[in-house]
Structure formats: structure tokens, C-alpha cells
C-alpha positions in Angstrom: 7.8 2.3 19.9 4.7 3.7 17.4 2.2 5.6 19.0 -0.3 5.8 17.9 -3.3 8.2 17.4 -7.0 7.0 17.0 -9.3 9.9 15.6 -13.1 10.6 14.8 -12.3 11.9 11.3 -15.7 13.3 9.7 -17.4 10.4 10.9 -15.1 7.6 10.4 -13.1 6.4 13.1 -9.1 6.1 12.0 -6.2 4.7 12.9 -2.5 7.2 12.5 0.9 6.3 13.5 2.3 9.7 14.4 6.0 11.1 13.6 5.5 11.0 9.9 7.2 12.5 7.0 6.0 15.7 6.0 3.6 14.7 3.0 3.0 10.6 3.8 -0.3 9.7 4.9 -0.9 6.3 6.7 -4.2 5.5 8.1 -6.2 2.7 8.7 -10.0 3.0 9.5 -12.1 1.5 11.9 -15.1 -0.8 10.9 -17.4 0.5 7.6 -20.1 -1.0 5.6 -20.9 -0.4 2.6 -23.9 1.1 0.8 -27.1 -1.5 -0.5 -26.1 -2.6 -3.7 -22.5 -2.0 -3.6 -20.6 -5.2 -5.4 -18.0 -4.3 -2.9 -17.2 -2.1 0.0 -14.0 -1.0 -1.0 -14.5 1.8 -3.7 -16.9 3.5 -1.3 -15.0 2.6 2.0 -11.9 4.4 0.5 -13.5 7.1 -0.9 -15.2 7.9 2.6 -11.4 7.3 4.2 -9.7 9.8 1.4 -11.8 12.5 2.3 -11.8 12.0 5.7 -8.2 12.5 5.7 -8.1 15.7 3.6 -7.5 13.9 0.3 -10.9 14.7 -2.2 -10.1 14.7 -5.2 -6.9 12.6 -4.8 -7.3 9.1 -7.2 -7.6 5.9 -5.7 -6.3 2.8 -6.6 -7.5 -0.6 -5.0 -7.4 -4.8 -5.7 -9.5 -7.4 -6.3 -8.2 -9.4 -3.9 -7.7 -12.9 -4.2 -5.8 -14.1 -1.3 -2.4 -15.0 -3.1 1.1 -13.3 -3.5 1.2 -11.1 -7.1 2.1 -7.4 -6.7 0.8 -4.7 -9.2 3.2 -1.5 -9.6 1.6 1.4 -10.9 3.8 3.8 -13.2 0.8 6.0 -13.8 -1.5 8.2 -12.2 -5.4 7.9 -12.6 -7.7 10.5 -13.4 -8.5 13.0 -10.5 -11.4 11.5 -8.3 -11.2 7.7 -9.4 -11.3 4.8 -7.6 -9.1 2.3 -10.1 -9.0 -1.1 -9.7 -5.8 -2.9 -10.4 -6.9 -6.3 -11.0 -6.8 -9.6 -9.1 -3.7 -9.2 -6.8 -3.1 -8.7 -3.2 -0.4 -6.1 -3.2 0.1 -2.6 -4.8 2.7 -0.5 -5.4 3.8 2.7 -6.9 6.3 5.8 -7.0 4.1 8.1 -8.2 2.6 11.0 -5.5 -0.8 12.3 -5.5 -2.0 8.4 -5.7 -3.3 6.5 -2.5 -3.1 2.8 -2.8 -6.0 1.0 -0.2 -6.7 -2.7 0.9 -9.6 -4.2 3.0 -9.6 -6.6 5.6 -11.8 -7.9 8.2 -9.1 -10.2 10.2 -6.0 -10.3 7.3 -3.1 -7.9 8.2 -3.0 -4.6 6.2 0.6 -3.8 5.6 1.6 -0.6 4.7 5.2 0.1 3.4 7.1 3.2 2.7 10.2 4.4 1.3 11.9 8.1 -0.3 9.2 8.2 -3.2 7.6 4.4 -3.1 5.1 3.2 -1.6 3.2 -0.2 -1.4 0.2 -1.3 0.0 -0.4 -5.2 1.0 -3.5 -7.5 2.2 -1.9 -10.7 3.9 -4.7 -13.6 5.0 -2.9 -16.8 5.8 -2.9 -17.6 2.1 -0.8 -14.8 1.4 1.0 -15.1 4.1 1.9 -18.7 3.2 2.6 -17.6 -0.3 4.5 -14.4 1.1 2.9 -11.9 -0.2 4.7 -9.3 2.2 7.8 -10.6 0.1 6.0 -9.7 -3.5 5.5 -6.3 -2.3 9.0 -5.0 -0.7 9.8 -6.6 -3.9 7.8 -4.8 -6.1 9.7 -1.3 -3.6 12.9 -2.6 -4.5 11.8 -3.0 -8.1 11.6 0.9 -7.9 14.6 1.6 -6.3 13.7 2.0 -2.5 16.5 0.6 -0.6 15.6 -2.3 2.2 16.8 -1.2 5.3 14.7 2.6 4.4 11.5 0.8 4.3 9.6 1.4 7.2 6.5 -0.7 7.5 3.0 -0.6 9.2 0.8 -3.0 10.6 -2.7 -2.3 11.0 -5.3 -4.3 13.2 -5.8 -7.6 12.7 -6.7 -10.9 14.1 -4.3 -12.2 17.0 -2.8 -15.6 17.9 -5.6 -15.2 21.1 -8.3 -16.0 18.4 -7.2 -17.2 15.1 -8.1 -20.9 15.5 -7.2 -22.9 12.2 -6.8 -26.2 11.2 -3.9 -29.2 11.0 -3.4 -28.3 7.0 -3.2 -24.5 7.7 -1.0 -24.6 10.3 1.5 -27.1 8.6 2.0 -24.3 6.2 3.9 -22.3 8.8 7.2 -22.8 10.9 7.1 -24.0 14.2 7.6 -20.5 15.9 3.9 -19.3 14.6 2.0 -21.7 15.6 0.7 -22.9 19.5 -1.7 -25.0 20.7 -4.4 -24.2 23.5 -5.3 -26.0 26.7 -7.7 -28.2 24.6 -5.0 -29.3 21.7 -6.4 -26.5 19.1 -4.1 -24.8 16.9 -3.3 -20.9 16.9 -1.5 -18.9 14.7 0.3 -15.9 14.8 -0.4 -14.3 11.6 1.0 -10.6 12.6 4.3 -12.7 13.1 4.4 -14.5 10.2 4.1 -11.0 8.4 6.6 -9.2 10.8 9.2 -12.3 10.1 9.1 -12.1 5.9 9.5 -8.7 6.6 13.0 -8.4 8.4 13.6 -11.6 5.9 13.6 -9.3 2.9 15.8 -6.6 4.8 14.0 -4.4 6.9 15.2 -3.3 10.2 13.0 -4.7 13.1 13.2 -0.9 14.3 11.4 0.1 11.2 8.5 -2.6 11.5 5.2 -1.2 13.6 2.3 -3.2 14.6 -0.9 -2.0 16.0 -2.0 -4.3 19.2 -5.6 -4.8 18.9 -6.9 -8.2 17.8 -9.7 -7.3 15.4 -12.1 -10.5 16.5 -11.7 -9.3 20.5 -11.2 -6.3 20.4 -15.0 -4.9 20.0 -17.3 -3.6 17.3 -14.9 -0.9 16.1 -13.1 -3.8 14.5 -13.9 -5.9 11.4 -14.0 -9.2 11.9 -15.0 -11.8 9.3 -14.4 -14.7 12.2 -16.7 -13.0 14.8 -19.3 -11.9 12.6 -19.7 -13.6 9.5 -21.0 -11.9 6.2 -22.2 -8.9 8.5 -18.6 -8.2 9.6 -18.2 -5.1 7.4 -14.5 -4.0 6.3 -11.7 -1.7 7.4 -9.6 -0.1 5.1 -5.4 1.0 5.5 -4.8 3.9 2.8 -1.2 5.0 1.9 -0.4 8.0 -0.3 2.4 11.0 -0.9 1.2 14.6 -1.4 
């Protein structure tokens, strides 16, 4: 089992798995906002994240996420000190090192995926989960050569089955196994397992597959939550990069 180790870096709180590879960084922050005026949180969030973990400097490449499945690889390195965005997509990949590749989330699960020299970085809502995003970006490793059962694959916080209350239509989109019902009829779903299952489905080893515990809507203020708070729920943002 992951443990893992939750820091005060410089300010921001953070998320590690330990018993990494000399050179990989994984990390997932804790709730941020960002400055007044920003058009979005994640440049700045990242940025704040990067440095907190040791990596000035190091360019930065995000998404404009749109809650579906297309993967972006990146075969380039930006400029030193960038934040790049990749476009409308909800997954990133790349074999390039000196490059971190972000998401944000406030409730979707942040996948982070690793393997020899490629890494991929995915944001999976129930939209991309329907539309398996998690596929598209293993996909987009194997694209680059990284072998299935060498993937190892973390999941940061995100909301549980406790809270995630959705609809009839929404929860049609899922197998049987994902979805409950509480004690007044409502449906749940289990979007960490979802994500877990279309993982092992492309060929990862359950062994290789980590998820963090904590349910982002009950699990307090150091969460983001878009269901618990609304438009002042902030974001949280999972990094992944290779020195």
C-alpha cells in the first residue's frame, strides 16, 4: 500500500506518494485560489506548486479542460519559466524531462501516470470518465512506447461514492458495479472506481494503481470541492515531471 506524505511546502500544502524513482516528481496540492483577475487558477496554481517543489524555472504545461476524452502528447519542450497551454483537452502526455504536465480539479480525479521516460497527466469528471479519458491517456503512453504493465498510476483526492449524488441519466452511463443507491433511493457513484477499473482495463497491474483516501467534499477545507462550495471552491492541482 502507498503511503503517503502530506507537507507544508513554502506555503502550500501537498500531497507525495513516497518510494519514488530517483528524478520523478508527483504531487498533488491541497486547496488554492487564485489571484483577482486571473481568467483561471491554473497557470498561477501551478506555478506556486512548481516552486514549492524545487522546480523554478522548470516549464509548465497545462489544459483547457473541457470535460471529454482527447489526449495531447507533447514532443517538445517549452521555453524555461512558461506555463503553456495545450489546448482544449483533458489529458497530457509527454516523454520529454525537464517538463511538468498539471491538471485542476475541485471533485474530478487527478490521475497521474508514469512510465521509463513518459509521463501523462489526466483530469477525469464523470464526463471523462464516461468517455474514458483514463483510456486516451495510457493510450497516448503507449503511443510513446511505455509498456502497460510498467505504468504505475496515481490517484489524487477526489470526491467519494459517500457524497457524489448524481442523477438517473448520469448514473445510466456507468456499469452496475459503480453505482448505489442510499437509504432514501438517491444514486451514488463511485467515480475513483470507475477510473481504477479503465485503468487495469488498458493493462495495468492493480499493484501499480494508488489512490489517495480522502473524499474532497467531506474531507474539510484543505480540499477543493466544487459540490460543497460552489464558485468559491478554489482548485487543487496534481503536477507530474522528470528531472
Amino acid at each position: 500500500m502507498t503511503e503517503w506524505r502530506e507537507e507544508n511546502l513554502g506555503g502550500v500544502p501537498t500531497l507525495r506518494p513516497g518510494n519514488l524513482p530517483p528524478g520523478l516528481i508527483v504531487a498533488f496540492s491541497g486547496r488554492g485560489a487564485a489571484l483577482s483577475g486571473e481568467p483561471s487558477p491554473t497557470a498561477h496554481l501551478a506555478a506556486r506548486l512548481a516552486a514549492a517543489l524545487g522546480l523554478d524555472g522548470t516549464p509548465i504545461v497545462r489544459a483547457t479542460q473541457v470535460h471529454g476524452n482527447r489526449a495531447v502528447t507533447l514532443r517538445q519542450t517549452p521555453p524555461e519559466g512558461t506555463v503553456t497551454d495545450a489546448g482544449e483537452c483533458d489529458a497530457l502526455a509527454t516523454d520529454r524531462a525537464g517538463l511538468a504536465l498539471v491538471v485542476q480539479t475541485a471533485d474530478c480525479v487527478p490521475i497521474l501516470l508514469a512510465a521509463g521516460r513518459t509521463l501523462a497527466a489526466v483530469h477525469a469528471g464523470w464526463r471523462g470518465s464516461a468517455s474514458e479519458a483514463t483510456g486516451a491517456g495510457v493510450r497516448a503512453l503507449t503511443d510513446l512506447g511505455a509498456r502497460p504493465e510498467e505504468i504505475d498510476a496515481w490517484l489524487g483526492p477526489s470526491i467519494g461514492i459517500c457524497c457524489y449524488e448524481v442523477g438517473g441519466e448520469v448514473a445510466s452511463r456507468f456499469a452496475g458495479d459503480f453505482v448505489g443507491r442510499d437509504c432514501s433511493g438517491k444514486y451514488r457513484l463511485d467515480l475513483r472506481g470507475v477510473n481504477r477499473a479503465q485503468l487495469e482495463a488498458e493493462g495495468i497491474p492493480a499493484s501499480r494503481i494508488s489512490i489517495h483516501p480522502a473524499c474532497t467534499c467531506c474531507g474539510g477545507e484543505r480540499y477543493a470541492s466544487y459540490r460543497r462550495d460552489g464558485a468559491a471552491a478554489g482548485r487543487m492541482i496534481a503536477l507530474v515531471a522528470r528531472l
